[in-house]
N, C-alpha and C positions, 0 to 999 in steps of 0.2 A: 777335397772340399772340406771347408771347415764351416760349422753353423753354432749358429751363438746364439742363446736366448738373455735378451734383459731385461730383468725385472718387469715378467713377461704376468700378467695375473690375466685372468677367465674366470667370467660368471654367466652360465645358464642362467636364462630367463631375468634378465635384469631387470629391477621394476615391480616387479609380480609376485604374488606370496609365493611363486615357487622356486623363488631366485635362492642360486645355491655359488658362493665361490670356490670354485674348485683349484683353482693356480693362486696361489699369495706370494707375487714379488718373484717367480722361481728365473735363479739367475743359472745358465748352467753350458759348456762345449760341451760338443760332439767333433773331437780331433779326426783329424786323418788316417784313415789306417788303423783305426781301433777299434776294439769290439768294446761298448758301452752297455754295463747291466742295468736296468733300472729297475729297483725291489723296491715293496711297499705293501701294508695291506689293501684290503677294498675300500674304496673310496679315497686311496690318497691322492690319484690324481694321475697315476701311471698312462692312465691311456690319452688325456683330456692330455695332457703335456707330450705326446708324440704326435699326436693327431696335428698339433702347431708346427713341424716341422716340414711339409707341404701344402699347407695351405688351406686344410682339409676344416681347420677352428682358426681365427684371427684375433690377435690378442683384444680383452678388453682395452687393455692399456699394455705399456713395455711395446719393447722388440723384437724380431726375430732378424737375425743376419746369417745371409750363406755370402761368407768368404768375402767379408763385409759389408755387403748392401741389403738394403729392406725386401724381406723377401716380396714387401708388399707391390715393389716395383718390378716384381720379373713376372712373365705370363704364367697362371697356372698349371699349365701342359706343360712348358718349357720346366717349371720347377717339380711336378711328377715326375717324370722324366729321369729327373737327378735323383728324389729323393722318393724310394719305393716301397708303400706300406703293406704291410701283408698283416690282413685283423685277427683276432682270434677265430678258428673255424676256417680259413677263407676257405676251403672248398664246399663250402656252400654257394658258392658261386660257379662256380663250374656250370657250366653250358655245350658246351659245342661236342659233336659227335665224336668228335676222335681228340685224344693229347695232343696230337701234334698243331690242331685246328684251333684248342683252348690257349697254350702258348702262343699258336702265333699273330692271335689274335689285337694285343697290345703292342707289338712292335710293326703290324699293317695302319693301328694306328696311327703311330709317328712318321707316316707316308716314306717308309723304308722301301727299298725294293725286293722284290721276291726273293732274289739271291742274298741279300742283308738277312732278312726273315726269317731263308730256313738256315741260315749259317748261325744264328742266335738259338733257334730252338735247338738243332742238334748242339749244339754248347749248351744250352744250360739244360737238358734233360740230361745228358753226360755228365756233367757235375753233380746234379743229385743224385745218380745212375737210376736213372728211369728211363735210358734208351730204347729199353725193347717196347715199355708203354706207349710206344708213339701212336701205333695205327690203331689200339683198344679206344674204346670206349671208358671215360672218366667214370661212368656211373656204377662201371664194371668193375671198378677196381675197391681195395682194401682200403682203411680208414690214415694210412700210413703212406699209400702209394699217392691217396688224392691231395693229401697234404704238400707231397712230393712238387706234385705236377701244378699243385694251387702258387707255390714260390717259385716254381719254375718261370710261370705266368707274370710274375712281375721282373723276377732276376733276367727273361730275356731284353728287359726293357733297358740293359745294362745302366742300371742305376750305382751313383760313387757313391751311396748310404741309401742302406738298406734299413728299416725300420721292422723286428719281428716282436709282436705282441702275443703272448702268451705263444712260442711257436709248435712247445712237444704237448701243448694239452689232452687229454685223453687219447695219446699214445702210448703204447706200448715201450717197459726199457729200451729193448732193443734199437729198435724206429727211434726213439728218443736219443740215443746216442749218435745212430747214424745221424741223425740232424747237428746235433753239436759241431762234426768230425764237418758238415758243413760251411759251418758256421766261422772254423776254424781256417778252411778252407778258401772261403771269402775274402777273411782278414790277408793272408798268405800273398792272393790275390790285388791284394790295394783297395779291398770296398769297406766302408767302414760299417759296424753293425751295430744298432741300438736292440737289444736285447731286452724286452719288457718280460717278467716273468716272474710272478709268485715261488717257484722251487730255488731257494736260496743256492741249496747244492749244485742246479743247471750253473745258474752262474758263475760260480765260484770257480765250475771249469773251463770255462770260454774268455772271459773277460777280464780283461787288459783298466778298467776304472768300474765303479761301481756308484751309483746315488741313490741312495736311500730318501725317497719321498715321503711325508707323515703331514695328512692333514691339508695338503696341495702346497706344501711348503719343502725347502731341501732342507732335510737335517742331517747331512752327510754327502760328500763327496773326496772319492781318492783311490787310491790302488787296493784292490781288494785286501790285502793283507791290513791296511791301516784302517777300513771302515771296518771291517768286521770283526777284529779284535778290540779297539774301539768302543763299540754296539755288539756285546756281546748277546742281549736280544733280537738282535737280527744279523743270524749267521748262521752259516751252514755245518752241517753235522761234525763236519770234519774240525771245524774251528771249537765246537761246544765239545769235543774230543781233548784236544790239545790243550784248550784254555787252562784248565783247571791245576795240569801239569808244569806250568809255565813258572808258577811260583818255586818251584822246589826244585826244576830243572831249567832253567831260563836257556840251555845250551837248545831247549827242545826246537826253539826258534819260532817265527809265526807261520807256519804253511799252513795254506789255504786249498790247494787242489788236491784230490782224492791218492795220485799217486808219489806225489813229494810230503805227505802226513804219511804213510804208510812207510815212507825212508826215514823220516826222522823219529818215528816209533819204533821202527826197529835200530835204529843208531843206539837210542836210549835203553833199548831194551840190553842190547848188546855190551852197554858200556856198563849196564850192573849185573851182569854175569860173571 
């Protein structure tokens, strides 16, 4: 599934002294099979521009296309379905007595059959390995595990883009990385992920493009290596590391993920011993 935004702009409350534009013109894919970061501070628009990618906000004006037709044309459920949001927090939503009932909840939706249902839930509580949580109670569990079970809840809806906004929020590293090794996981799999997330560093290790939002406008889109060098104000540790080196040793090269900076810092270090 490929999905295309153009020259897509959103304004809350139009008319009204409280009318705010949040989207200005943002043109932008979401490819196949990619993991898509999308960074920005508050208020630039991060969430207000995924929210458009199901149907969930409708442009003021512009387009959105999955795989080139108006999404405005396909049924809402049918387009959920495809494209699966998970908000910041979502397990605040959690309901149902047991994991395995909160899961499979959304795919009873889709008038699945029983055997469809529970062959989704054990797949995607396996994937996030949260299998043993099946028969507990959600409200039982850690702030890590409901997280778990909260994305499980949408991924059994086997959606081909998956939408996570802010997804390791007031997790733990640990839990935060397992979710990456996720994420990564997904992509491997053929689902493509849009990645919303304030910690420049998350991204920098999951994500295959990155766009930098300022303002509800795009000031940046490309492979993380060329925005974040680039925009050396919005880049992750690893790159405000390297940058400075780049002048004096240009062999330093530009890496971006935590463990190919850590190869090319020791190359360099190696090569003036």
């Amino acid at each position: 599934m490929r999905i295309e935004l153009e020259n897509v702009r959103h304004v809350y409350a139009p008319g009204t002294p409280f009318e705010v534009e949040a989207l200005r013109g943002v043109s932008l894919a979401i490819e196949p099979e990619e993991v898509l970061g999308i960074v920005g501070g508050t208020g630039s628009g991060k969430s207000t521009l995924v929210q458009h990618l199901n149907l969930l906000l409708v442009p003021t004006s512009g387009r959105v296309l999955v795989d080139g037709a108006d999404v405005r044309t396909i049924r809402g459920r049918e387009l959920r379905g495809r494209v699966g949001l998970v908000f910041q927090f979502p397990e605040a939503a959690l309901f149902a007595p047991t994991v395995e009932e909160d899961v499979a909840f959304a795919p009873r939706r889709l008038g699945l059959s029983e055997g469809e249902v529970h062959r989704r839930v054990g797949e995607t509580l396996g994937l996030l390995g949260a299998s043993h949580l099946a028969g507990r109670s959600p409200f039982a569990l850690s702030g890590g595990e409901k997280r778990r079970v909260a994305i499980a809840g949408v991924l059994a809806m086997a959606p081909e883009v998956l939408v996570l906004d802010e997804p390791t929020a007031g997790l733990d590293p640990a839990t935060r990385e397992d979710l990456l090794g996720v994420v990564r996981a997904l992509r491997e799999e053929g689902t493509s992920v849009v990645m919303v997330s304030h910690d420049l560093d998350e991204v920098a290790e999951v994500a295959d493009r990155v766009c930098v939002l300022e303002n509800g406008e795009v000031r940046a889109v490309g492979a993380p290596e060329e925005v974040f060098y680039a925009h050396p104000t919005t880049a992750p540790s690893t790159v405000r590391v390297v940058r400075p080196l780049r002048g004096p040793h240009p062999e330093v090269g530009r890496p971006v993920r935590f463990e190919e900076t850590l190869a090319a810092l020791k190359g360099l270090l190696e090569g003036r011993v």
